[in-house]
C-alpha positions as CSV (number, residue, x, y, z in Angstrom):
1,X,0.0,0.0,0.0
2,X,2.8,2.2,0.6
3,X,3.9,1.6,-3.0
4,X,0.4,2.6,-3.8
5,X,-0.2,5.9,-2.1
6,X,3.2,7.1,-3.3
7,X,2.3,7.1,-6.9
8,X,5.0,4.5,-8.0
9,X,2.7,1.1,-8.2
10,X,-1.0,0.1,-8.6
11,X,-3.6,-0.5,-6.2
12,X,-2.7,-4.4,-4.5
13,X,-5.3,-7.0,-5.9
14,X,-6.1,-9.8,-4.8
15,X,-4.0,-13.0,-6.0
16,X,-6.4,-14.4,-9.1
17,X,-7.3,-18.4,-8.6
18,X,-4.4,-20.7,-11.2
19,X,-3.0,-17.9,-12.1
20,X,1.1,-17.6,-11.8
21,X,1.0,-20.8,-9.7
22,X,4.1,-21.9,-8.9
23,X,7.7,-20.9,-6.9
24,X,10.9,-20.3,-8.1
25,X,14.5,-21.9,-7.3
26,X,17.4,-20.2,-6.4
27,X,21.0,-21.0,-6.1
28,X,20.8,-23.7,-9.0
29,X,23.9,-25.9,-10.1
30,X,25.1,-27.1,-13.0
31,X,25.0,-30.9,-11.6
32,X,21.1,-29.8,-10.3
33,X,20.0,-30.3,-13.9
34,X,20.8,-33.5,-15.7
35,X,20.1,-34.8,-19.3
36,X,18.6,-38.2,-19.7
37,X,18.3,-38.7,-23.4
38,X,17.6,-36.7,-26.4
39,X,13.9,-35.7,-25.4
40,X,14.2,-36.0,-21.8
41,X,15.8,-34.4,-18.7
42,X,15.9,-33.7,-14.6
43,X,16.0,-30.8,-12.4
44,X,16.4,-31.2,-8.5
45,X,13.4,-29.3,-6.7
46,X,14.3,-29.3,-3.0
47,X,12.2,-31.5,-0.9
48,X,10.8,-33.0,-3.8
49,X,13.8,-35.0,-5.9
50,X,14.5,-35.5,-9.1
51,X,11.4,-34.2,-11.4
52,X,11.6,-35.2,-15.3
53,X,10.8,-32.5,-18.1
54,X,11.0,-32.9,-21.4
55,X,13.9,-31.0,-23.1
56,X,13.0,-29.1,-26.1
57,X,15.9,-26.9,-26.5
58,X,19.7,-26.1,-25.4
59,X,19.9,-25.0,-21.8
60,X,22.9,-22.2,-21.5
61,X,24.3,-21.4,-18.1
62,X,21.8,-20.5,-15.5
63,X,21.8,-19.4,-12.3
64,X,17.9,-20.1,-11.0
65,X,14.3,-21.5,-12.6
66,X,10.8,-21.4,-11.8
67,X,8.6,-24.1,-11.7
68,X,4.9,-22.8,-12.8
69,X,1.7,-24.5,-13.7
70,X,-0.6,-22.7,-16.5
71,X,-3.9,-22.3,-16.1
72,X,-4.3,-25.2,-19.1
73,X,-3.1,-27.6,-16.1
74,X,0.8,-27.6,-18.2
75,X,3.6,-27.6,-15.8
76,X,6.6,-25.4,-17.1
77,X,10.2,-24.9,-15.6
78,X,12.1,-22.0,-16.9
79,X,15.7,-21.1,-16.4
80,X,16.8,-17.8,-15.8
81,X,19.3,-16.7,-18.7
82,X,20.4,-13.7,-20.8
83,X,19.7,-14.0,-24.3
84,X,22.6,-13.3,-26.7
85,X,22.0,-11.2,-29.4
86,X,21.1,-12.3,-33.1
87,X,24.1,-11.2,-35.5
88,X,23.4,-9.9,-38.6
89,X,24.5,-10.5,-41.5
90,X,27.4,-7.7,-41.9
91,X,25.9,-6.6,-45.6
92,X,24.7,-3.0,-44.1
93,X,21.6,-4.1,-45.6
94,X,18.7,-1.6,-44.2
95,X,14.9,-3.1,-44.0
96,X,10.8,-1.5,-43.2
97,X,8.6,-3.3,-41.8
98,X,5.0,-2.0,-42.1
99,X,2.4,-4.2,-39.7
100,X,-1.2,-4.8,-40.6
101,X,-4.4,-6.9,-40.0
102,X,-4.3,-8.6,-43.9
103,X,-0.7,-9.0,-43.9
104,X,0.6,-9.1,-40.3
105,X,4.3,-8.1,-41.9
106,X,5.5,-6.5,-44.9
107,X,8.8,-5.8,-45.6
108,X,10.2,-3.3,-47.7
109,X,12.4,-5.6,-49.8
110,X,8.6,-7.5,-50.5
111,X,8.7,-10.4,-48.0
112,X,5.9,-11.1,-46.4
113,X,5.1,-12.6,-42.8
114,X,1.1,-13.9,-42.0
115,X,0.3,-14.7,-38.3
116,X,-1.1,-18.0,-37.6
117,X,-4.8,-18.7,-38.0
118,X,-5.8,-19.0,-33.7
119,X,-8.8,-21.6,-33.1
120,X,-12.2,-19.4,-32.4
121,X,-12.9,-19.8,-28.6
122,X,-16.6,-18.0,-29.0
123,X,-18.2,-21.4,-28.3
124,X,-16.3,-22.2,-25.9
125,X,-17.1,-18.6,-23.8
126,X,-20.5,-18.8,-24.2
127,X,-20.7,-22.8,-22.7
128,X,-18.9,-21.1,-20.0
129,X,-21.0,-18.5,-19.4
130,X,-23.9,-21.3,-19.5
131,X,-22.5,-23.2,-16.3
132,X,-23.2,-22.8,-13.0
133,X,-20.5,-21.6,-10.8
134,X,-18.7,-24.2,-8.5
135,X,-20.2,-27.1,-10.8
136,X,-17.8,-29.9,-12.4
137,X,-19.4,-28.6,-15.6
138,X,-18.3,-25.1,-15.4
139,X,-15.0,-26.7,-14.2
140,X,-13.8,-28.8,-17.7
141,X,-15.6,-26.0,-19.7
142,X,-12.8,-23.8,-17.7
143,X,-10.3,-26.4,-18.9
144,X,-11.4,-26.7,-22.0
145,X,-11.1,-22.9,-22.8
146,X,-7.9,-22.5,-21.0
147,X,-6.6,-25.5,-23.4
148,X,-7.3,-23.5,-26.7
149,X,-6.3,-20.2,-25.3
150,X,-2.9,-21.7,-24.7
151,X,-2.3,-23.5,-27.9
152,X,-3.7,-20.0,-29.2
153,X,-0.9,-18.3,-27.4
154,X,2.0,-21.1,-28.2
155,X,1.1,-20.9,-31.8
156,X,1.7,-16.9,-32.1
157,X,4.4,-16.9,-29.5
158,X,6.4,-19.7,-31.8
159,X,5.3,-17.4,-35.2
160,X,7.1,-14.6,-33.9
161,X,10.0,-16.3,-32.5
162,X,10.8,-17.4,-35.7
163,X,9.8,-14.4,-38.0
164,X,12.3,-12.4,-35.4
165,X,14.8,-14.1,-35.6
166,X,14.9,-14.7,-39.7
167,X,14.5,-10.9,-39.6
168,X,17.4,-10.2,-37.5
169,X,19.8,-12.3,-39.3
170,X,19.0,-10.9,-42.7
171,X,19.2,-7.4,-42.4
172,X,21.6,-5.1,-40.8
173,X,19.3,-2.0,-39.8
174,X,15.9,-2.6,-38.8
175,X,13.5,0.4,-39.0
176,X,9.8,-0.3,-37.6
177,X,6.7,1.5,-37.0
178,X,6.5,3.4,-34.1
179,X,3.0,2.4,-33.0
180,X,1.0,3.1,-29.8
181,X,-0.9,-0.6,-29.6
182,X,-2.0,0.3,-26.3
183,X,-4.0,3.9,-27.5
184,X,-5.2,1.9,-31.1
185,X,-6.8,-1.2,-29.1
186,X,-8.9,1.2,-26.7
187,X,-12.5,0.1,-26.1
188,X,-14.7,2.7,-28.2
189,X,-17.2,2.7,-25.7
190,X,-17.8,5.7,-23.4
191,X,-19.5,6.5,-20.2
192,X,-23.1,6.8,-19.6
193,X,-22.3,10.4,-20.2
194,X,-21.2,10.2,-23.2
195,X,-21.4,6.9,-24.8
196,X,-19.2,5.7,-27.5
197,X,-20.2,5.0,-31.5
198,X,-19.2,1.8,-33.4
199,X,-18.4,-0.2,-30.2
200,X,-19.3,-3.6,-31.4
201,X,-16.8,-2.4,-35.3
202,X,-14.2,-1.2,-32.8
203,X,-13.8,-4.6,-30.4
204,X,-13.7,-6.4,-33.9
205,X,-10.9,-4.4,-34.8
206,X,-9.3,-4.3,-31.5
207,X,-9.7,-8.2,-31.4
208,X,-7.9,-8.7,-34.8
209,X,-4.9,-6.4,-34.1
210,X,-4.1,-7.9,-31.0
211,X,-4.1,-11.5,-32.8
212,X,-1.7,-10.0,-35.2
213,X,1.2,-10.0,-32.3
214,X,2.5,-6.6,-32.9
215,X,3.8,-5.7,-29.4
216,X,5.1,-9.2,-29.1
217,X,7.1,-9.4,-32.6
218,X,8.6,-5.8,-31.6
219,X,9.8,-7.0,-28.8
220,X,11.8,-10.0,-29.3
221,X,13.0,-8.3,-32.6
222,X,14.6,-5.5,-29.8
223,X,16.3,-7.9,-27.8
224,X,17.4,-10.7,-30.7
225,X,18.5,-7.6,-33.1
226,X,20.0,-5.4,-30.1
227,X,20.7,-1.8,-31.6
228,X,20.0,-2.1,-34.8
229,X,16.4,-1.4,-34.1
230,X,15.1,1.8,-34.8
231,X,11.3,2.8,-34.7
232,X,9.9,5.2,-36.9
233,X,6.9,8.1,-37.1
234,X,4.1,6.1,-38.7
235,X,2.5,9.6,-39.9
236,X,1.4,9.3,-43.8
237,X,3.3,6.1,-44.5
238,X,0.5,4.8,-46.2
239,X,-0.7,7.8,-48.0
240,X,3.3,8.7,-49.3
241,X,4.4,7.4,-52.8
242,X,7.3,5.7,-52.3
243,X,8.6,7.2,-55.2
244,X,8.0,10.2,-55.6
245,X,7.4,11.5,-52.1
246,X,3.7,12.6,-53.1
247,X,1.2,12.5,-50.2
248,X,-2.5,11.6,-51.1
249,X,-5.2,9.6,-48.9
250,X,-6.7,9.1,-52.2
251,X,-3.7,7.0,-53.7
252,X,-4.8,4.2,-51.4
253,X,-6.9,2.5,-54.0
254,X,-7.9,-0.4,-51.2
255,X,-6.3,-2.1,-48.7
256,X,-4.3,-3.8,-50.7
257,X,-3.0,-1.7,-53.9
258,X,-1.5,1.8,-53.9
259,X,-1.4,4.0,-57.0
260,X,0.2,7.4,-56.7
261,X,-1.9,10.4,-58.1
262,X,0.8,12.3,-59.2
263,X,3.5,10.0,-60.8
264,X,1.4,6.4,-61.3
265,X,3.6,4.4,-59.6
266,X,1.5,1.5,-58.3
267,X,2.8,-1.1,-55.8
268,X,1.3,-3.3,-52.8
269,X,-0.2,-0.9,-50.5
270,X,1.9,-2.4,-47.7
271,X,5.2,-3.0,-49.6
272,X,4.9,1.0,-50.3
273,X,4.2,2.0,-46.7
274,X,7.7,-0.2,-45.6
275,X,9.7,1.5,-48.1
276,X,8.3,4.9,-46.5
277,X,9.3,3.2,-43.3
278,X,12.8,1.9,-44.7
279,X,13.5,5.3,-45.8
280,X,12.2,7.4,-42.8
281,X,13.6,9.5,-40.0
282,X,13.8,7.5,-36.7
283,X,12.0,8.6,-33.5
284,X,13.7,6.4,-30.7
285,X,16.4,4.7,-30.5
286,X,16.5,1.0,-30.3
287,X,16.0,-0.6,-26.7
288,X,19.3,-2.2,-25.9
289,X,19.4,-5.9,-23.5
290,X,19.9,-4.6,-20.0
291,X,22.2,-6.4,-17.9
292,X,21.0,-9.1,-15.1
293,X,18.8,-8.0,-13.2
294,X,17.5,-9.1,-9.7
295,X,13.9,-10.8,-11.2
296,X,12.7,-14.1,-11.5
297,X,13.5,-16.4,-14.4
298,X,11.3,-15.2,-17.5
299,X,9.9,-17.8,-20.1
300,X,12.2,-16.7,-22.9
301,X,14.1,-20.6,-22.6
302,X,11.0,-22.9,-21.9
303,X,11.1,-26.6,-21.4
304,X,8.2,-28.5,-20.5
């Protein structure tokens, strides 16, 4: 509370049933984790013994883990490492991205990355909603739900993982949007007062940027592609020819082609909105990897 009233923390909450279950070790030794074969290891919990996981990557040197159970029912133990940057390639090659809800990335060079369909959970919520709380009904619909909405989240964490990371070892200079997702994904509707217009349009498009993975992809491109990430003013990249420098609205023929007004140079919409971007002035720097930090183990090396 004293956190609280001094302006540096939110109001305390109460702690939120199956959610961040789990404890963390400290003080972890290299002969505290074993390998047993090629899809299998061991880590010593105290007071508990040997405990098998399966290995699904290369562990580097580690210091701590924590030991966590989803609210799918998964059980996760994740050691506490520093990431080493992505090199690049050395070419000086510079790249734009542009991000969108068709095409989740395009690049100014004309590669394209597409987020992962995610499994509609609408049937799901509303069989929920259906139950009766405290009954074993509403209890595996709970499940059931939590078990999409995790394959939901693996599925988009994995896509940008690896659209990162190709990213950051192709290009030299990374320029990116510099977009508020918070501010764009803002319910539309009101107060009582003064109630919003287009809610139910605006949670549709709220819904299908935040499926795109925007903030996520930015994020592990910073750390993977450590300062040579550079975000850029988003202002009238989409209305700008590419070529010419001409801004229009009216160039933007649809969503998906772009025809300048003033020249006729015609292009992808989104292909001419990265070269804007590739070509652009940056705002802010790129975020560089701090150093370790005293905080627990975060899930950036998983093994389940």
């Amino acid at each position: 509370m004293r956190n609280f009233f001094n302006g540096t923390h939110r109001r305390p909450s109460w702690r939120k049933k199956d959610l961040s279950e789990g404890f963390r070790i400290v003080a972890l030794r290299p002969g505290h984790v074993r390998r047993l074969n090629r899809r299998n290891g061991e880590v010593l919990v105290p007071k508990v013994g040997w405990v098998r996981f399966r290995w699904s990557r290369q562990i580097p040197e580690f210091r701590s883990c924590r030991v966590r159970r989803d609210r799918a029912g998964r059980w996760h133990v994740a050691f506490a490492a520093v990431p080493a940057p992505v090199p690049g390639p050395g070419t000086g090659e510079v790249v734009g991205i542009d991000r969108g809800i068709a095409v989740t990335l395009a690049l100014s060079d004309g590669t394209t990355f597409q987020a992962p369909d995610l499994t509609p959970t609408g049937s799901l919520t509303r069989k929920l909603s259906r139950a009766k709380r405290g009954s074993a009904r509403r209890l595996k619909a709970r499940e059931a739900l939590a078990r999409v909405k995790a394959r939901n989240a693996d599925a988009l964490k994995d896509w940008a993982h690896k659209a990162s990371t190709q990213v950051a070892r192709s290009y030299d200079l990374i320029l990116i949007e510099d977009l508020k997702i918070g501010d764009m994904t803002r319910s539309a509707r009101g107060t009582p007062d003064n109630p919003g217009r287009n809610v139910a349009q605006k949670s549709g498009l709220n819904r299908s940027i935040l499926q795109q993975g925007w903030g996520m992809y930015a994020a592990y491109l910073e750390y993977k592609a450590t300062g040579r990430v550079q975000k850029i003013s988003p202002a009238y990249t989409s209305q700008r020819c590419s070529e010419c420098g001409h801004v229009d609205a009216r160039s933007r023929e649809s969503q998906a082609r772009f025809a300048c007004t003033s020249c006729g140079y015609s292009c992808n919409a989104d292909v001419n909105a990265a070269r804007n971007i590739a070509a652009g002035h940056a705002v802010r720097g790129g975020l560089a990897l701090a150093g370790p930090a005293n905080r627990g183990p975060q899930e950036l090396l998983l093994a389940s």
